[in-house]
C-alpha positions in Angstrom: 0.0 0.0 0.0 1.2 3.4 -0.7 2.7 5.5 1.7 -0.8 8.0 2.0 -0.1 9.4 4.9 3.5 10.7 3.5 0.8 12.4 0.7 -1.5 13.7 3.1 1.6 15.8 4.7 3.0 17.0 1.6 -0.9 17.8 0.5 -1.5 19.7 3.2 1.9 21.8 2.9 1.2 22.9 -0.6 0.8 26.1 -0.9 -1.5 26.0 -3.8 -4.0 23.4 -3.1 -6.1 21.5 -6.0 -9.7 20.2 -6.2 -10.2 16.2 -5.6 -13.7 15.2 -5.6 -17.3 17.2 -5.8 -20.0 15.3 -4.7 -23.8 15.2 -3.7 -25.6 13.7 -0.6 -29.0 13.3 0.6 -28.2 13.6 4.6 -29.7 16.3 6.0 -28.2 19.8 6.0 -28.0 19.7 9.9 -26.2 16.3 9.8 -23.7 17.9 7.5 -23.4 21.0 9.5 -23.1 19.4 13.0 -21.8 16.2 12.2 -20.5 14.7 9.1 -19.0 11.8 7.6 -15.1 11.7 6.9 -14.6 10.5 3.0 -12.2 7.0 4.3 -10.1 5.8 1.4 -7.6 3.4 3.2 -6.7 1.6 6.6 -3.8 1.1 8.3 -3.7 -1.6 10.8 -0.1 -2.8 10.6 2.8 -0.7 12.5 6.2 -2.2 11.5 9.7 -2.1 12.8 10.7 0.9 10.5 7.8 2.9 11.6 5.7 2.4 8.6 1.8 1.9 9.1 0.6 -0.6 6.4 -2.0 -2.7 5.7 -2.6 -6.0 4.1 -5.6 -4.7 1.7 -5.9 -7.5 -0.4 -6.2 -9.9 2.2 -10.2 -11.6 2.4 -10.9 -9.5 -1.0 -13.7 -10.0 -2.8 -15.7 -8.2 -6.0 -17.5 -4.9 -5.0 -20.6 -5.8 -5.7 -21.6 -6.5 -2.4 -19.8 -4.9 0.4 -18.5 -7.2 3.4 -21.1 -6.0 6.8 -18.6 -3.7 8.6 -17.0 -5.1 11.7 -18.7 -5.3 15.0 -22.2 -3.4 14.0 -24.9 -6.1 15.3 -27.7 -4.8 12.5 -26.7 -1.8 10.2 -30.1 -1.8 9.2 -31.1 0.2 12.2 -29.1 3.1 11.4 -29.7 5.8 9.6 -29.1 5.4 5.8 -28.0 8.4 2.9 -26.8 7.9 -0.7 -23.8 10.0 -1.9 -22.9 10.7 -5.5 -19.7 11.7 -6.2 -17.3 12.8 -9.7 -13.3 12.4 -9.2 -12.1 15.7 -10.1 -8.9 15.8 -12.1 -8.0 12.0 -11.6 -7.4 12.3 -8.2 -7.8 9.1 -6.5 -5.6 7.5 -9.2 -2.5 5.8 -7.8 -0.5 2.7 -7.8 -0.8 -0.4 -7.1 -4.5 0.6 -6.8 -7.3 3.1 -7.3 -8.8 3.1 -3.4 -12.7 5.4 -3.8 -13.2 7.7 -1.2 -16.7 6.4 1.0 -18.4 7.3 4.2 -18.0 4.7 6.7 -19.9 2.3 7.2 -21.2 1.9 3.3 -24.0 -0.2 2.3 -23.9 -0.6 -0.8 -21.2 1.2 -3.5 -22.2 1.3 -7.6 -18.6 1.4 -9.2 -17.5 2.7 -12.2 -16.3 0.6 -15.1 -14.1 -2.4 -13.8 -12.9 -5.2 -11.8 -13.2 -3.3 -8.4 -12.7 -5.1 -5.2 -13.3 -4.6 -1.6 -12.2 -6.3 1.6 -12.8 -6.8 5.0 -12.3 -3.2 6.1 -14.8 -2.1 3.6 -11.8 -0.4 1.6 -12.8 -0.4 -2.2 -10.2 -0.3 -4.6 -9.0 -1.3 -8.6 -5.6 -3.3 -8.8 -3.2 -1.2 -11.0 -5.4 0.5 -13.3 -7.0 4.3 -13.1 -10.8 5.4 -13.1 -12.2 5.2 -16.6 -15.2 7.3 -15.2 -15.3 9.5 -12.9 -18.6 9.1 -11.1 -19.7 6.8 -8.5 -22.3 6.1 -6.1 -22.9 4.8 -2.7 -25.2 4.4 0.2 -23.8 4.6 4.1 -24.9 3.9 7.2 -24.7 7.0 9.9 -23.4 5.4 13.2 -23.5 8.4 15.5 -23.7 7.0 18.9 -23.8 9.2 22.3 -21.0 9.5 24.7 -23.2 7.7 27.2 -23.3 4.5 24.8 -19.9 4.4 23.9 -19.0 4.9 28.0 -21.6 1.9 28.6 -20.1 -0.2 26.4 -18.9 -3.6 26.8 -15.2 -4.8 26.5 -14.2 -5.3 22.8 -13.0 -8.7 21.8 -10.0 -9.8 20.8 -8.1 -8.0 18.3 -4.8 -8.8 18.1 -4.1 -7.5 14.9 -5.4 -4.4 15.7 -3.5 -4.2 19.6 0.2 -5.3 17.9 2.8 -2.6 18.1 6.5 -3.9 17.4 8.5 -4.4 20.6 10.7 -1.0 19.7 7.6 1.1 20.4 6.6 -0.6 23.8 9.2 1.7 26.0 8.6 2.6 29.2 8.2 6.3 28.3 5.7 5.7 26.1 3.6 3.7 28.3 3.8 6.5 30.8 2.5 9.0 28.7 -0.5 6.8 27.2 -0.9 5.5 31.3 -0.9 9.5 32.9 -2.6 11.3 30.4 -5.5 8.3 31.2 -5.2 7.9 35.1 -7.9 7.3 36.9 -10.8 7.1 34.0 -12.3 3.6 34.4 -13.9 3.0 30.9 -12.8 2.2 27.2 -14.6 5.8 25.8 -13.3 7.6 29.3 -9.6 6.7 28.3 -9.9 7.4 24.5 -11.4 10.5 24.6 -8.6 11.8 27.2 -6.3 10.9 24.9 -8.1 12.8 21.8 -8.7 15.8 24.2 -5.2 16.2 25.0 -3.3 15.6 21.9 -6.0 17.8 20.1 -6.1 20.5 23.0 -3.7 23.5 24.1 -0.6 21.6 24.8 -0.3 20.6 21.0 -0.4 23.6 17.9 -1.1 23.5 14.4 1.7 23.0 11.9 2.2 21.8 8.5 5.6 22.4 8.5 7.2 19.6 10.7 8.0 16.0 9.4 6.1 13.1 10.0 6.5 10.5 13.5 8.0 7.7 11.6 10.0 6.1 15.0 9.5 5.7 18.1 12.1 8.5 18.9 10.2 10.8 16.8 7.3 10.2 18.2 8.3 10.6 22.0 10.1 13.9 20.4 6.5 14.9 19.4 5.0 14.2 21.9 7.1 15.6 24.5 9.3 18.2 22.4 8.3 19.5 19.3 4.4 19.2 20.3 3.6 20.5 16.9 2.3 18.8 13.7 -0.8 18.4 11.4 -3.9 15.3 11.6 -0.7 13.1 10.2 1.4 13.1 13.8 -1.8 13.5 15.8 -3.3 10.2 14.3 -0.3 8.2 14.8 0.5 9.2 18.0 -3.7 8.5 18.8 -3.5 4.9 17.6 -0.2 3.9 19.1 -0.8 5.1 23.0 -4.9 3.7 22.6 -2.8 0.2 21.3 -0.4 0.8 24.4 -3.4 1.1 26.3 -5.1 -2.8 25.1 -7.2 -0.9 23.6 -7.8 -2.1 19.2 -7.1 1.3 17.5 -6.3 1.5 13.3 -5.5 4.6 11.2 -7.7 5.6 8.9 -6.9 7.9 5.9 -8.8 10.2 3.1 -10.9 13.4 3.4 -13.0 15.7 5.4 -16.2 16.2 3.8 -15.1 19.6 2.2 -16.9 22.7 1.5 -20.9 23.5 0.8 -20.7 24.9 -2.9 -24.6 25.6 -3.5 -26.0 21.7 -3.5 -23.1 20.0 -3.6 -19.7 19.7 -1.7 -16.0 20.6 -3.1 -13.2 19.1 -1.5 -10.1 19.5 -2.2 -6.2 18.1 -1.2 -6.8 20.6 1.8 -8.8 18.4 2.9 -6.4 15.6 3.2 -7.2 14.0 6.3 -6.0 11.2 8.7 -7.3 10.2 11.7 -7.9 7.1 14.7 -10.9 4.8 14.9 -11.0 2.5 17.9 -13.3 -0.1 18.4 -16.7 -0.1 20.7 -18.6 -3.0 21.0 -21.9 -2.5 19.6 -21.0 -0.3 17.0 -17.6 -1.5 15.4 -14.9 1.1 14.3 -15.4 4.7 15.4 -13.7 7.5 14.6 -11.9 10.2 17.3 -10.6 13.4 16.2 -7.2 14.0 17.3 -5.9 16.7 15.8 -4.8 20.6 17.4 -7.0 23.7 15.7 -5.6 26.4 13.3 -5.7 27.2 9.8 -8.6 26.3 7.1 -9.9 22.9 6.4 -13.2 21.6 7.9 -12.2 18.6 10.0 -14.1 18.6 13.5 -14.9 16.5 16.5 -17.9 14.1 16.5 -20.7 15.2 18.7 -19.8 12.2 20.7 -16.2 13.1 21.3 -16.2 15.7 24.5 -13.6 17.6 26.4 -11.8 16.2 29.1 -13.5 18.6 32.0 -11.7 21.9 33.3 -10.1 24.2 31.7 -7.4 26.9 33.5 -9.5 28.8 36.1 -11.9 26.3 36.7 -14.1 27.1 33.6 -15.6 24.4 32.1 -13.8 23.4 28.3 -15.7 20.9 26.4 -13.7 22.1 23.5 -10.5 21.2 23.3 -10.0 19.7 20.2 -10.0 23.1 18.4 -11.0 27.1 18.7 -14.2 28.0 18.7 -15.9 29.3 15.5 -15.5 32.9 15.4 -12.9 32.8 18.8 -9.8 35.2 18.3 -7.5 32.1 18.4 -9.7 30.5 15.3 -10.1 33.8 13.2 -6.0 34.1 14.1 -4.9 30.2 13.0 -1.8 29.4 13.0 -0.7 29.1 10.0 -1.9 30.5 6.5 -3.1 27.8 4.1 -3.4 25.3 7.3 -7.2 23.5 8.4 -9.4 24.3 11.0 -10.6 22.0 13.6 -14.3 23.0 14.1 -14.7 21.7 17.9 -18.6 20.4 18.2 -19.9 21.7 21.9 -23.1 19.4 21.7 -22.3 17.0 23.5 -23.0 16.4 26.7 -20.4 17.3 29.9 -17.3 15.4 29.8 -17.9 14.1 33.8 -20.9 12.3 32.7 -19.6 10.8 29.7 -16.1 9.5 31.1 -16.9 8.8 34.9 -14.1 11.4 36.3 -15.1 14.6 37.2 -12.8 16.8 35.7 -8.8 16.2 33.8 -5.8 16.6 36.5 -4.1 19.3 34.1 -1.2 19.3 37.0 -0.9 15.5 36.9 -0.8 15.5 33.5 2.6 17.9 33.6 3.8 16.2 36.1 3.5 13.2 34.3 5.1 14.1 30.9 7.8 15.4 32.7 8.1 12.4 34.0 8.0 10.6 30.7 10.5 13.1 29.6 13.0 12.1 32.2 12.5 8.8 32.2 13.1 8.8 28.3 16.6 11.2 28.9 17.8 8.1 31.3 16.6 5.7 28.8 19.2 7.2 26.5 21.8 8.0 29.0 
């Protein structure tokens, strides 16, 4: 499999982005306002030695026709269903060894164009060495949206071991720490995760497209300790490794954010380059967390479900941490020129409900990198 997420960095750095994909859906406005779907065109579950985030996309394929049910969602049927229509702009999605489509996840059902087209057990749809011969294609999706309440009550997922595997050089005791402090002291699955989306997405971490990508586990201590600065790229790989560290099954998903409303249709383009963390709840299979700091353009966002991690400095309560506020002086600022957005969602309920702690130990959480920071400078020593 390519190396996308080495693409999604240099997309996002460029200067003078370029259109990828226009498309049409029939979800309600407010849906796509408040809540919508990422575009997912590949999925890494596979972390090797080097650093490199692969996946095995061939493995358990099968013709496109009929999509494989996605993973660990008991009836899709009883969620809500939209169809999207979509035209590749400027042979985008063309690239070698295969074409991947950019979908919504879950998908129904996809109409392909022209073509041996193939799918496989994470629902990735793709063409083996060959380009698009049209550029239109259709699907239908499922909306899995759940509450932070149901993903706190879930059960325990199963047994993923392909999806909790990390190579022994990324197991170090400093990283451990981190993924263990930034998480003490929250009892459930969703409690945990969303800690960790809250704080890699939140104050301590900035907006910028200009450093290099974690490829190592040095690099991504150094990010995560150091440099604290990066794009969706770093934030999604440091996401899926400490949730891993955690037991917890985590992939890295790649593709776009759903773009920009251009009368009754929606534009994106390679500013939209995304990347992001999906874990897995029972109950509802793979779900997507938001990981990334605010500043710049772009229209990536936290799910409704995904909520802050309880108090901000002075006591005030901060259920948006993964990004500015729309219309805040730090959002109309940004960061960067040219850079995305994160549009934090403040619908969702109060983060002491949702994660059974009452509020994030900010001091413990210093303490504790500092800690990891330490630990990692006698690791070296």
């Amino acid at each position: 499999l390519p190396d996308s997420l080495a693409q999604t960095l240099k997309q996002l750095q460029d200067s003078h982005p370029t259109n990828v994909l226009r498309y049409t859906t029939t979800a309600p406005a407010k849906l796509m306002t408040d809540d919508p779907p990422y575009l997912q065109t590949v999925v890494y579950d596979n972390l090797t030695d080097t650093g490199l985030w692969t996946s095995n996309y061939t493995q358990g394929e099968a013709p496109a026709g009929v999509l494989l049910p996605p993973a660990g969602l008991s009836n899709v049927g009883t969620f809500p269903q939209y169809k999207i229509s979509v035209t590749v702009l400027n042979h985008a999605l063309d690239g070698r060894p295969a074409t991947f489509l950019a979908l919504p996840y879950p998908a129904v059902g996809v109409s392909t164009p022209p073509g041996d087209w193939l799918t496989n057990n994470n629902q990735m749809v793709f063409l083996p060495n060959a380009s698009i011969s049209t550029p239109n294609y259709q699907a239908t999706y499922a909306v899995v949206d759940p509450t932070s309440d149901q993903l706190n009550a879930a059960a325990a997922p199963p047994s993923l071991p392909a999806d909790l595997a990390l190579p022994a050089s990324f197991r170090t005791a400093a990283l451990k720490q981190i993924a263990q402090s930034i998480t003490a002291g929250y009892r459930t699955e969703f409690g945990k995760v969303n800690a960790l989306a809250s704080w890699l997405g939140g104050p301590t971490f900035k907006y910028q497209a200009a450093e290099p990508t974690v490829n190592s586990p040095a690099s991504l201590l150094s990010f995560l300790t150091n440099t604290r600065a990066g794009v969706c790229v770093q934030s999604a790989y440091a996401m899926t490794v400490l949730t891993r560290l955690l037991g917890i099954p985590a992939r890295l998903a790649g593709g776009f954010t759903e773009g920009t409303r251009s009368g009754n249709s929606y534009l994106v383009s390679t500013d939209d380059a995304h990347a992001w963390a999906e874990v897995y709840f029972s109950g509802f299979g793979w779900v997507k967390f938001e990981a990334t700091p605010g500043g710049g353009d772009g229209s990536a966002r936290a799910p409704s479900y995904q909520t802050g991690a309880g108090s901000g400095p002075g006591g005030q309560q901060n259920f948006n941490t993964v990004g500015p506020q729309t219309g805040s002086a730090s959002a109309s600022r940004g960061v960067n020129s040219g850079l995305r957005k994160l549009i934090a969602n403040a619908s969702g309920p109060a983060a002491s409900a949702a994660t059974g702690r009452p509020g994030t130990p900010w001091a413990a959480i210093v303490l504790a990198v500092a800690a990891a920071i330490a630990l990692a400078c006698a690791l070296i020593a």
